[in-house]
Jmol script that loads the backbone (N, CA, C; Angstrom):
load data "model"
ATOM      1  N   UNK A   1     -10.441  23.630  11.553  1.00  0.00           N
ATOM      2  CA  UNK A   1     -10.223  23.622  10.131  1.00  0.00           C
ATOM      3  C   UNK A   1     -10.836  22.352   9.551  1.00  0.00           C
ATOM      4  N   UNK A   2     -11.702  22.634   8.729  1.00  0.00           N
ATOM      5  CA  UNK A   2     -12.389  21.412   7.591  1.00  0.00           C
ATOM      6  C   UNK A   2     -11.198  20.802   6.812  1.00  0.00           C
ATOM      7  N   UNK A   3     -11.755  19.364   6.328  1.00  0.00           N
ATOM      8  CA  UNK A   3     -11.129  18.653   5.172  1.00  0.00           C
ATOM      9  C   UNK A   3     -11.228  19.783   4.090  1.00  0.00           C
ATOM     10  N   UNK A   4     -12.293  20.705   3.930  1.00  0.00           N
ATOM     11  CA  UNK A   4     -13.106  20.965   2.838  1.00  0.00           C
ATOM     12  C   UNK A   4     -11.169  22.362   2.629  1.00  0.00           C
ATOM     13  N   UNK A   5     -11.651  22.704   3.728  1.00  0.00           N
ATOM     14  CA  UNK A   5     -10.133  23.742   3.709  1.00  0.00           C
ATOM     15  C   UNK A   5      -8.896  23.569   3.161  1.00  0.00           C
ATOM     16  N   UNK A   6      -8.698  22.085   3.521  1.00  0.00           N
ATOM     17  CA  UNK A   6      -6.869  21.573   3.505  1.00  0.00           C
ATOM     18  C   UNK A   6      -7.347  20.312   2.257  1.00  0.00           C
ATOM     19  N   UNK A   7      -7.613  20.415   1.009  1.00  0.00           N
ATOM     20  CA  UNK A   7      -7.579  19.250   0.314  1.00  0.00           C
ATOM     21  C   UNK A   7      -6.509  18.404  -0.081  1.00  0.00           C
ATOM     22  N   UNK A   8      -7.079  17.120   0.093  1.00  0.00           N
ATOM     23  CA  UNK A   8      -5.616  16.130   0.290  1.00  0.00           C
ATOM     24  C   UNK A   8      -5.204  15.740   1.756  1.00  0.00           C
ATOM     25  N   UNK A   9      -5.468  16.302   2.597  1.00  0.00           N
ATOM     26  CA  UNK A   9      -5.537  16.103   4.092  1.00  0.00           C
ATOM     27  C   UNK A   9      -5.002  14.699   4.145  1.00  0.00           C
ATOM     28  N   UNK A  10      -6.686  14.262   4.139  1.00  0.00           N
ATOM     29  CA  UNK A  10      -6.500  12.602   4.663  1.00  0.00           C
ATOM     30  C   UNK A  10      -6.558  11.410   3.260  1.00  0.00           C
ATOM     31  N   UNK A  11      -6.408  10.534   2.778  1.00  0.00           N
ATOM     32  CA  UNK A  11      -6.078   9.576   1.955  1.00  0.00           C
ATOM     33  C   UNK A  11      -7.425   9.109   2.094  1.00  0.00           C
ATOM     34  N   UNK A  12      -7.622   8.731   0.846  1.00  0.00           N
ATOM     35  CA  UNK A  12      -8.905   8.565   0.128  1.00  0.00           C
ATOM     36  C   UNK A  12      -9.289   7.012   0.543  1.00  0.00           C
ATOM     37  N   UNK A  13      -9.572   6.563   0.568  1.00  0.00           N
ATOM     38  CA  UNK A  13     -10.395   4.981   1.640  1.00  0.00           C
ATOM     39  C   UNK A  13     -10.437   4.204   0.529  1.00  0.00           C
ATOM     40  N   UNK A  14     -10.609   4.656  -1.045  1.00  0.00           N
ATOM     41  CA  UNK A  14     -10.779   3.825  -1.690  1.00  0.00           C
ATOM     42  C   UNK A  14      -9.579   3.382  -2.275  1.00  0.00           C
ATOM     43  N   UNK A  15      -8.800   4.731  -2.185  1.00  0.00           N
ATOM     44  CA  UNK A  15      -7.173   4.489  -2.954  1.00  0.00           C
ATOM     45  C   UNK A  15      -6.953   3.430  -1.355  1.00  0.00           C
ATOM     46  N   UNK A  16      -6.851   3.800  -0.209  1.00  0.00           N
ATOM     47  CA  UNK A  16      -5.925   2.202  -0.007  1.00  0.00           C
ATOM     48  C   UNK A  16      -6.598   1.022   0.274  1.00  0.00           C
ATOM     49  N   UNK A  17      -8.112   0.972  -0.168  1.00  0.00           N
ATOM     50  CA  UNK A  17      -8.560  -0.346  -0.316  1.00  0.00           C
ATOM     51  C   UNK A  17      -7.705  -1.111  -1.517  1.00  0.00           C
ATOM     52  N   UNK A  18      -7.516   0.200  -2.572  1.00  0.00           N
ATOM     53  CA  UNK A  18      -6.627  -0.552  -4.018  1.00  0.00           C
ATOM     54  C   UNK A  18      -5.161  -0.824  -3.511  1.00  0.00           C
ATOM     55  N   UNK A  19      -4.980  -0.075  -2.902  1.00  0.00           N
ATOM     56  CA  UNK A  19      -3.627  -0.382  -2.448  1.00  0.00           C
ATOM     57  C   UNK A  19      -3.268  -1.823  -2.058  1.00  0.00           C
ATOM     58  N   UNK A  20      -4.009  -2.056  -0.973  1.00  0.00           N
ATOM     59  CA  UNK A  20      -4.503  -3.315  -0.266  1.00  0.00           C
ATOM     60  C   UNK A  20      -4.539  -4.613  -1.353  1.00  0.00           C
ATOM     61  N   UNK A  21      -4.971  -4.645  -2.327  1.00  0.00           N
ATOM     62  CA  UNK A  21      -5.565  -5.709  -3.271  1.00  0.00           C
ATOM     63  C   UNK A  21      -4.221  -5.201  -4.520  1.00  0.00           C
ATOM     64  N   UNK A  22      -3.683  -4.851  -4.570  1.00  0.00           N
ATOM     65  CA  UNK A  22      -2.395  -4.043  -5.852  1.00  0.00           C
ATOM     66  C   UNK A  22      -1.290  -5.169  -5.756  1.00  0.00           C
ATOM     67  N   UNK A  23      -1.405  -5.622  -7.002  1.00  0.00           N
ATOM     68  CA  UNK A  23      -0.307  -6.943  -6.929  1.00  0.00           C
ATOM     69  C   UNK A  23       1.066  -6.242  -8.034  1.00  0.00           C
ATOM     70  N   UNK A  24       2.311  -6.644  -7.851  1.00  0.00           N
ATOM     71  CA  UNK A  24       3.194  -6.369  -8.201  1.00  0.00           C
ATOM     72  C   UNK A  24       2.790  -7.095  -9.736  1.00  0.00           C
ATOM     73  N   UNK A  25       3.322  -6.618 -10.946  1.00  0.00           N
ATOM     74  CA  UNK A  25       2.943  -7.126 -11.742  1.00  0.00           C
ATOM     75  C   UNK A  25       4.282  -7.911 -12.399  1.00  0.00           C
ATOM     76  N   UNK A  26       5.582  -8.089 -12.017  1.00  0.00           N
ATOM     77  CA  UNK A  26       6.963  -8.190 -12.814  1.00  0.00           C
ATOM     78  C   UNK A  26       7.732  -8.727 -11.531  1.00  0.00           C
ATOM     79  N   UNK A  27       8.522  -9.315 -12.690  1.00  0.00           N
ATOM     80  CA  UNK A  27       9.871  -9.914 -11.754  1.00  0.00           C
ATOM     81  C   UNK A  27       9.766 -10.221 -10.675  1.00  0.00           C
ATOM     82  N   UNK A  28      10.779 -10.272  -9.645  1.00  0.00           N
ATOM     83  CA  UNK A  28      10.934 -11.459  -9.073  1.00  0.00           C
ATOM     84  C   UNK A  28       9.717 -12.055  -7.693  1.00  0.00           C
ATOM     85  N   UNK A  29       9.019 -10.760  -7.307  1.00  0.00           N
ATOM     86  CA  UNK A  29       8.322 -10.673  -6.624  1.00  0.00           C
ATOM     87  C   UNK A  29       6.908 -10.565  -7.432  1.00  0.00           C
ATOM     88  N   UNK A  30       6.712 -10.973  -8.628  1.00  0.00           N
ATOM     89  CA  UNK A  30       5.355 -10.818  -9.407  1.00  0.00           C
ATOM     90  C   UNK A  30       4.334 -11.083  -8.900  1.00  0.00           C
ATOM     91  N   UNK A  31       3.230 -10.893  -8.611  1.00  0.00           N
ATOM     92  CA  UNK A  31       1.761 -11.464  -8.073  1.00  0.00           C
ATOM     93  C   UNK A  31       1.502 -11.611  -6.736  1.00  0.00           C
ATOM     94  N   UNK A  32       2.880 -10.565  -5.663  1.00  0.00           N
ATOM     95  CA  UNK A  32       2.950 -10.847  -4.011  1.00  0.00           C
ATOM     96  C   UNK A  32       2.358  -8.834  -4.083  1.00  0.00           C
ATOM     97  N   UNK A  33       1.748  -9.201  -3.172  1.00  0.00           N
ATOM     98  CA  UNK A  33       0.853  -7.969  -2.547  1.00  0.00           C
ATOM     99  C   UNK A  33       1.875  -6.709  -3.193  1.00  0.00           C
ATOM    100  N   UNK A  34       1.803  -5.008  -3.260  1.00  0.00           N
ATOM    101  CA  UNK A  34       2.837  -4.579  -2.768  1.00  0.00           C
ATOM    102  C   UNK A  34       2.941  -4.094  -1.323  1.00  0.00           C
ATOM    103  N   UNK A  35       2.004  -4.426  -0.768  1.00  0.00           N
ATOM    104  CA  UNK A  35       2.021  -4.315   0.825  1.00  0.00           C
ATOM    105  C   UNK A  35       3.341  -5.472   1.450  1.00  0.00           C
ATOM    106  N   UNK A  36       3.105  -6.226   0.461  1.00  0.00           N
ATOM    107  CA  UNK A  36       3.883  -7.554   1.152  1.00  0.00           C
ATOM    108  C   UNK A  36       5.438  -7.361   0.947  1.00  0.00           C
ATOM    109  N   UNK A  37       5.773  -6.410  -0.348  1.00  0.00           N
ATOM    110  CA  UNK A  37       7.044  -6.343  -0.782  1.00  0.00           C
ATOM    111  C   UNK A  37       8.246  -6.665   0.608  1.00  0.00           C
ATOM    112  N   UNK A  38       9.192  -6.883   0.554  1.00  0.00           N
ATOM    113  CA  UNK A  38       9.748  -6.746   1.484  1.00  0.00           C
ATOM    114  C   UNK A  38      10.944  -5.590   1.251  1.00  0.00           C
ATOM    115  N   UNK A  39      11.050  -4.836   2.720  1.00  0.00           N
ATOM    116  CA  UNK A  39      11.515  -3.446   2.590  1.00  0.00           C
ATOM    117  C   UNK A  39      12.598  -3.075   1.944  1.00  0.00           C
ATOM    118  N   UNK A  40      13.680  -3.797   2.241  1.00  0.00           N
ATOM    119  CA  UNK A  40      15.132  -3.734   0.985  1.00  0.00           C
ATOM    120  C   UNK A  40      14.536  -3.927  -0.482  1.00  0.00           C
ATOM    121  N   UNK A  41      13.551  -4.385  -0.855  1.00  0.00           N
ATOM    122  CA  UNK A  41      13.738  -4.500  -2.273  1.00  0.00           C
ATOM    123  C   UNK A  41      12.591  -2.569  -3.010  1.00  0.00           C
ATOM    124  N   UNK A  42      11.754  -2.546  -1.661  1.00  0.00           N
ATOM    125  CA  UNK A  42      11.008  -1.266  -2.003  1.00  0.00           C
ATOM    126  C   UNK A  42      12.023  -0.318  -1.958  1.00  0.00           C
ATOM    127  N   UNK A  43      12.712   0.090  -0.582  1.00  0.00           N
ATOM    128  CA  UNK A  43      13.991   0.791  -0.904  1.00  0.00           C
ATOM    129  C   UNK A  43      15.020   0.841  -2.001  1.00  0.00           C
ATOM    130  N   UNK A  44      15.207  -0.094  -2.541  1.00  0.00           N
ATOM    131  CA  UNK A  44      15.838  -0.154  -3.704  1.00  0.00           C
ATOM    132  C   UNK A  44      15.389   0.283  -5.014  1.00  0.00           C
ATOM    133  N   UNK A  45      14.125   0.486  -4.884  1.00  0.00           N
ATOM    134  CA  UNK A  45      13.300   0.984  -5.867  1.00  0.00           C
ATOM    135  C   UNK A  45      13.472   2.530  -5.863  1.00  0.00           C
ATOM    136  N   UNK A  46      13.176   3.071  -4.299  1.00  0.00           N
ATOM    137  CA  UNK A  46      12.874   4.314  -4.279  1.00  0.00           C
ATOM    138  C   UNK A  46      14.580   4.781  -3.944  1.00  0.00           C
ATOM    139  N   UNK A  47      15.824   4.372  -4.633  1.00  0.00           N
ATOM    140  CA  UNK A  47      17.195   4.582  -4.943  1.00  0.00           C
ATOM    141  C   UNK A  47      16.822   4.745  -6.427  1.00  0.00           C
ATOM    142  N   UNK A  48      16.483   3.599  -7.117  1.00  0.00           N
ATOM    143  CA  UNK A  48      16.621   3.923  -7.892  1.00  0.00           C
ATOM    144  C   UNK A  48      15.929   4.258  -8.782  1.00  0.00           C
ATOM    145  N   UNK A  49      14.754   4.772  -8.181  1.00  0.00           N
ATOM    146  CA  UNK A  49      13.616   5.286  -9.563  1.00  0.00           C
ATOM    147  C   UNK A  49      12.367   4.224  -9.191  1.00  0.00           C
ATOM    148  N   UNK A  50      11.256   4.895  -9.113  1.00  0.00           N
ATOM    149  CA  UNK A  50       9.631   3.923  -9.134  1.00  0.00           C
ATOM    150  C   UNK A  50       9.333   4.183 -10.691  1.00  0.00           C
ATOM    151  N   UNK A  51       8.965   2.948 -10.999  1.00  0.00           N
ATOM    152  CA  UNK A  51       7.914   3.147 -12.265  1.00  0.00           C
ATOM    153  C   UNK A  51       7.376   3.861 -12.424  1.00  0.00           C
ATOM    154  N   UNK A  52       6.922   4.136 -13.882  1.00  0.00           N
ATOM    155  CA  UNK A  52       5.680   5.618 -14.204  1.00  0.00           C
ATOM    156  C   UNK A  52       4.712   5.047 -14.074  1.00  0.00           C
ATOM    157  N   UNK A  53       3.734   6.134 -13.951  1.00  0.00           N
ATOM    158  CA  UNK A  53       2.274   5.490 -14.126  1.00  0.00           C
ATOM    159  C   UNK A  53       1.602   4.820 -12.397  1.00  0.00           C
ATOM    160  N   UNK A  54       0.779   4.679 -12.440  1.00  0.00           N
ATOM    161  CA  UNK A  54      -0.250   4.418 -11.162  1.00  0.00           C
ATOM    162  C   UNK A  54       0.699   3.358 -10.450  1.00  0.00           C
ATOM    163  N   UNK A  55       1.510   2.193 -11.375  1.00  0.00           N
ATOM    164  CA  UNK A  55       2.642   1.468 -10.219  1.00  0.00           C
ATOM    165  C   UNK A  55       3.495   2.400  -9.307  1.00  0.00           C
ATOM    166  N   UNK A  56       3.787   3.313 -10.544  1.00  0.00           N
ATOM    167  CA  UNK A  56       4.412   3.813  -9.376  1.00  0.00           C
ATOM    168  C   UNK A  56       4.327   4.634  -8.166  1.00  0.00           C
ATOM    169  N   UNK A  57       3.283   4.834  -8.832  1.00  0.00           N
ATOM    170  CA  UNK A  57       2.313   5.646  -7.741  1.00  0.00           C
ATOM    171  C   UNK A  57       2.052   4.831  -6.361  1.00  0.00           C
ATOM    172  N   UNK A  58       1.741   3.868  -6.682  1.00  0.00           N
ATOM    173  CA  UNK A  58       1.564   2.524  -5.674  1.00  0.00           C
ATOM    174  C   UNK A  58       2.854   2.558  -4.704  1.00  0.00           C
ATOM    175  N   UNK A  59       4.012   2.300  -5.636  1.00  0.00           N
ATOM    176  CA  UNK A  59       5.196   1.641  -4.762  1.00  0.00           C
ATOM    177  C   UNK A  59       5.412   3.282  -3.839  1.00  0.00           C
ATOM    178  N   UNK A  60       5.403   4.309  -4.524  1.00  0.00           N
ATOM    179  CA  UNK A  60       5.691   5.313  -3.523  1.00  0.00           C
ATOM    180  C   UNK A  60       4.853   5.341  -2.459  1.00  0.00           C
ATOM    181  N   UNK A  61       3.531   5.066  -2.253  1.00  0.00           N
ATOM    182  CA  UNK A  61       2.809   4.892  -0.977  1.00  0.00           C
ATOM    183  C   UNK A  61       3.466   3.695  -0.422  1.00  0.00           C
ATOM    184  N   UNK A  62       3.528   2.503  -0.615  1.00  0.00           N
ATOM    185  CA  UNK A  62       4.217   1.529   0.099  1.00  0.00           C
ATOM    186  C   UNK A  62       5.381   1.804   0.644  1.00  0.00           C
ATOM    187  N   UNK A  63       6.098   3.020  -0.071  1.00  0.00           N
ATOM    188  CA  UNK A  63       7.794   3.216   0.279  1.00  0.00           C
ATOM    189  C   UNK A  63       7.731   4.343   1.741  1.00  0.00           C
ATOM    190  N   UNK A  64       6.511   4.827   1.382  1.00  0.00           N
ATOM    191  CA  UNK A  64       6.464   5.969   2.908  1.00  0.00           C
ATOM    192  C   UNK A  64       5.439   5.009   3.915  1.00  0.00           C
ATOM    193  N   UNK A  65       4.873   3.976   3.635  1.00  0.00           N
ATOM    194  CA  UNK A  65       4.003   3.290   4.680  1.00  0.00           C
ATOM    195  C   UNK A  65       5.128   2.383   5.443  1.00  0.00           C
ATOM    196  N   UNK A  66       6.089   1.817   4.831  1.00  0.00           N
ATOM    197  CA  UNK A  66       7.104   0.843   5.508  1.00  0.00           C
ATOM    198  C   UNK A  66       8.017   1.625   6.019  1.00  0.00           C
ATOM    199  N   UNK A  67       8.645   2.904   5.460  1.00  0.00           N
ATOM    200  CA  UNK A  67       8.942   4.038   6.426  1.00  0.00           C
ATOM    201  C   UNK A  67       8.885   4.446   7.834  1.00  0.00           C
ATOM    202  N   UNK A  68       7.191   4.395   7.739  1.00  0.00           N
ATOM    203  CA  UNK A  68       6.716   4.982   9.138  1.00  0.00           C
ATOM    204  C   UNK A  68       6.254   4.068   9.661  1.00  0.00           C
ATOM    205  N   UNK A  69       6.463   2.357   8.915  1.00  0.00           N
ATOM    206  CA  UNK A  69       6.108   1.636  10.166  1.00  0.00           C
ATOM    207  C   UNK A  69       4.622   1.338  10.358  1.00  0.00           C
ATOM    208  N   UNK A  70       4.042   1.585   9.172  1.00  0.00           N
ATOM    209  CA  UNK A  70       2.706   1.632   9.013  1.00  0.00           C
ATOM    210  C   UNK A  70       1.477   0.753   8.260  1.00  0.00           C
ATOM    211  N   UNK A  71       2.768  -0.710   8.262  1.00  0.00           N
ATOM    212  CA  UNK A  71       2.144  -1.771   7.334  1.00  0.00           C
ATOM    213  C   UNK A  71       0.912  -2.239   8.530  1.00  0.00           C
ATOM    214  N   UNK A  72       1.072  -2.327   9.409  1.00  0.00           N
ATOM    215  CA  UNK A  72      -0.128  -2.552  10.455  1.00  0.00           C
ATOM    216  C   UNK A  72      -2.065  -2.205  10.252  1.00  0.00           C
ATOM    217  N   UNK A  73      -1.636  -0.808   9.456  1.00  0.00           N
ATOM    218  CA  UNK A  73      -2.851  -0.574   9.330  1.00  0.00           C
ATOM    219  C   UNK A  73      -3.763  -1.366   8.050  1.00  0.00           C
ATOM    220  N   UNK A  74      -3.061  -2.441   7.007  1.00  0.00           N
ATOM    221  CA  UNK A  74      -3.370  -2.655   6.484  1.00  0.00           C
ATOM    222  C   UNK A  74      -4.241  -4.198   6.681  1.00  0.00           C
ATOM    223  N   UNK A  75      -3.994  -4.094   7.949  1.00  0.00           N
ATOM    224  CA  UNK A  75      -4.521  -5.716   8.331  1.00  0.00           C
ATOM    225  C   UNK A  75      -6.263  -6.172   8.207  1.00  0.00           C
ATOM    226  N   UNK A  76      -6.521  -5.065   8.485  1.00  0.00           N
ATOM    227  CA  UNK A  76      -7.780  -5.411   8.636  1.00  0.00           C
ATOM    228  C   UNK A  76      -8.695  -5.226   7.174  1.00  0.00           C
ATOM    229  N   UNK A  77      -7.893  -4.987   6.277  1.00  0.00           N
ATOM    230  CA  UNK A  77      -8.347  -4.599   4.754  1.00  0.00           C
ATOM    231  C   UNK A  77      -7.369  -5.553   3.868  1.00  0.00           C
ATOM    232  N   UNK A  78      -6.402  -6.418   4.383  1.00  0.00           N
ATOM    233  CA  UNK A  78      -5.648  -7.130   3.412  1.00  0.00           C
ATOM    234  C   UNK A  78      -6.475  -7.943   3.094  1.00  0.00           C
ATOM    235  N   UNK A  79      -6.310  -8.442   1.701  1.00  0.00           N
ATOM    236  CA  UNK A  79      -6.943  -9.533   0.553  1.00  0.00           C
ATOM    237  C   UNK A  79      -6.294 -10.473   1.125  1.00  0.00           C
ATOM    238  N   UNK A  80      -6.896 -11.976   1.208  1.00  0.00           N
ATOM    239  CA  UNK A  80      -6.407 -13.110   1.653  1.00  0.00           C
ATOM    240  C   UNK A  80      -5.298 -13.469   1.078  1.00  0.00           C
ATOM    241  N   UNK A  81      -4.133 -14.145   1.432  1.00  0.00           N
ATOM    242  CA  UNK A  81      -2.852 -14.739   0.669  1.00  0.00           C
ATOM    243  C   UNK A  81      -3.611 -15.496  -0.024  1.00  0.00           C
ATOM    244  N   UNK A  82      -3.069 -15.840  -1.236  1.00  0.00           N
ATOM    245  CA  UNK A  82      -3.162 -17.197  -1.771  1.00  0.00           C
ATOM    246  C   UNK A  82      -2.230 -18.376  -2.359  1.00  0.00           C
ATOM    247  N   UNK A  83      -2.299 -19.125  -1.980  1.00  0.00           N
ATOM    248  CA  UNK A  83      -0.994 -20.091  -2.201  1.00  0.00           C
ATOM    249  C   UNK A  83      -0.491 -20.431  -3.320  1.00  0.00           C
TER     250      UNK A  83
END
end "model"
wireframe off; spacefill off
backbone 0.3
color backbone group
């Protein structure tokens, strides 16, 4: 079976390059990766509601990547910290 068959299959390379570089824009964690979020506060999100709009779109991929344990794959595509 083709990609061409099952669309949506596999995740688009460019959506998690953005992912990768997607800074929280608010409160208390403002301007830290959302890769970086730390997991109680993403969980708490996805209790109580993700933002509309492409954030939230964001935090729900982050909320099923820390899920499965899958922040690993982002290493080799993370944007440098900056201090």
């Amino acid at each position: 079976m083709s990609n061409k068959e099952t669309p949506g299959l596999l995740p688009d390379p460019n959506q998690l390059l953005k992912l990768a570089a997607y800074k929280m824009p608010y409160g208390k964690y403002a301007n830290r990766l959302l890769i970086d979020l730390p997991e109680p506060y993403v969980v708490w999100f996805a209790k109580k509601g993700f933002p509309d709009g492409e954030l939230g779109h964001m935090m729900r991929s982050v909320y099923e990547i820390k899920l499965n344990g899958l922040e690993y794959l982002f290493d080799p595509i993370r944007q440098p910290r900056q201090n």
